[in-house]
C-alpha positions in Angstrom: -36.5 -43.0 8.2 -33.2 -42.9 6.7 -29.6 -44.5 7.7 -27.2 -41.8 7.8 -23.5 -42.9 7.3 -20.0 -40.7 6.9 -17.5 -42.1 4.9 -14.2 -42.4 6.0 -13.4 -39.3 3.8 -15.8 -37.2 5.1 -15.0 -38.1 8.8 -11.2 -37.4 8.3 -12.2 -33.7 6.7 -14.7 -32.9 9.6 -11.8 -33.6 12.2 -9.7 -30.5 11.5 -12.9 -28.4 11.6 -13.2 -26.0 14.3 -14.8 -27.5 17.8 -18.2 -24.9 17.0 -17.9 -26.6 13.1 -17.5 -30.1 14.6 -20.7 -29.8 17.1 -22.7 -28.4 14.3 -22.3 -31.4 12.2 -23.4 -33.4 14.8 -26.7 -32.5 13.9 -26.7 -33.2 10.3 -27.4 -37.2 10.6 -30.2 -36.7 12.8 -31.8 -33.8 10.4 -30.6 -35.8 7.2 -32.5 -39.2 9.0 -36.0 -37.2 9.2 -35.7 -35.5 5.6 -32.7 -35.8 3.7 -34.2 -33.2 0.9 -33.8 -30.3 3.4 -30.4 -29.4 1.9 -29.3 -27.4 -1.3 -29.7 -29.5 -4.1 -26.7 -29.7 -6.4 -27.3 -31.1 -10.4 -28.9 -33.9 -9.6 -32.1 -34.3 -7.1 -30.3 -36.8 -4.9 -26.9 -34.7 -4.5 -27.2 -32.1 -1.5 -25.2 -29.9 0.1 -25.4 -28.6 3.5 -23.8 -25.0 4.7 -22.3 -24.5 8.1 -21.3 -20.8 7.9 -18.5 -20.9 5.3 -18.1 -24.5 5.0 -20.5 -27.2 3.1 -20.7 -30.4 3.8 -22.2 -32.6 0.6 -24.1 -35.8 1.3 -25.8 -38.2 -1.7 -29.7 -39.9 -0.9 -30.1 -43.5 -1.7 -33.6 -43.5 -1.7 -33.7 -47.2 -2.7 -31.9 -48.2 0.1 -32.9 -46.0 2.6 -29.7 -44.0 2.9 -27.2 -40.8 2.9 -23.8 -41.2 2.5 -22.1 -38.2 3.9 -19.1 -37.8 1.5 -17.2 -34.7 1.3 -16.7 -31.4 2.9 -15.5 -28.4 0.9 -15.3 -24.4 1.3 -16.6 -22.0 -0.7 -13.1 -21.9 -3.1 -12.9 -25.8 -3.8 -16.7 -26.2 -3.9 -16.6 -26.9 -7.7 -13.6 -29.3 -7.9 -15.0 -31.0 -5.0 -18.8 -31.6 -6.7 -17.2 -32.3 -10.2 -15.0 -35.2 -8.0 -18.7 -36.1 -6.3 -20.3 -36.8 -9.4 -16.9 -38.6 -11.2 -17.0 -41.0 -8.4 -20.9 -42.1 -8.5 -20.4 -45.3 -9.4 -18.3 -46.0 -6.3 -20.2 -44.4 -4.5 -23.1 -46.3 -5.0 -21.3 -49.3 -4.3 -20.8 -47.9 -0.9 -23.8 -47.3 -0.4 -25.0 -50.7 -1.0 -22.4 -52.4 1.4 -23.1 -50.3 3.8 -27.0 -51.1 3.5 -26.2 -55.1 3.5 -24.4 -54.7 6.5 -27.0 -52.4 8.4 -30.2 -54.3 7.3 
């Protein structure tokens, strides 16, 4: 079973979703927990992206430590700015990722 976290990032974009948009990624952690490969996989095998109708939400696995970082939301028009951001920020991310799994184990 996976940890499923949101960064601060993520949260603050999901808060001016819609309240329909908002309960629908309510689901997500508890979906991603179970098997965080059921999203579209971007470039790379551990960079996902899930749809809710127009909007995506983008999460990377950790399979190492046992987590998904929920990182960014985008819509259709920003989608490529947003992954190409994603992947230019890996390295931060996955220092994230392994504070977050210090504090959690």
């Amino acid at each position: 079973m996976f940890k499923v976290i949101g960064t601060d990032t993520y949260l603050k974009e999901i808060s001016k979703w819609s309240n329909p948009e908002i309960e629908a990624t309510e689901k997500i952690p508890e979906q991603l927990a179970e098997n965080p490969f059921v999203g579209h996989q971007l470039r790379y095998p551990f960079l996902r992206e899930k749809r809710i109708k127009e909007k995506r939400v983008y999460y990377l696995i950790y399979e190492d430590l046992k987590l998904v970082l929920l990182v960014a939301t985008s819509g259709k028009k920003d989608q490529q700015a947003t992954i190409d951001h994603i992947i230019s920020q890996f390295a931060e991310y996955r220092k994230v990722a392994e504070q977050i799994a210090k504090q959690v184990s």
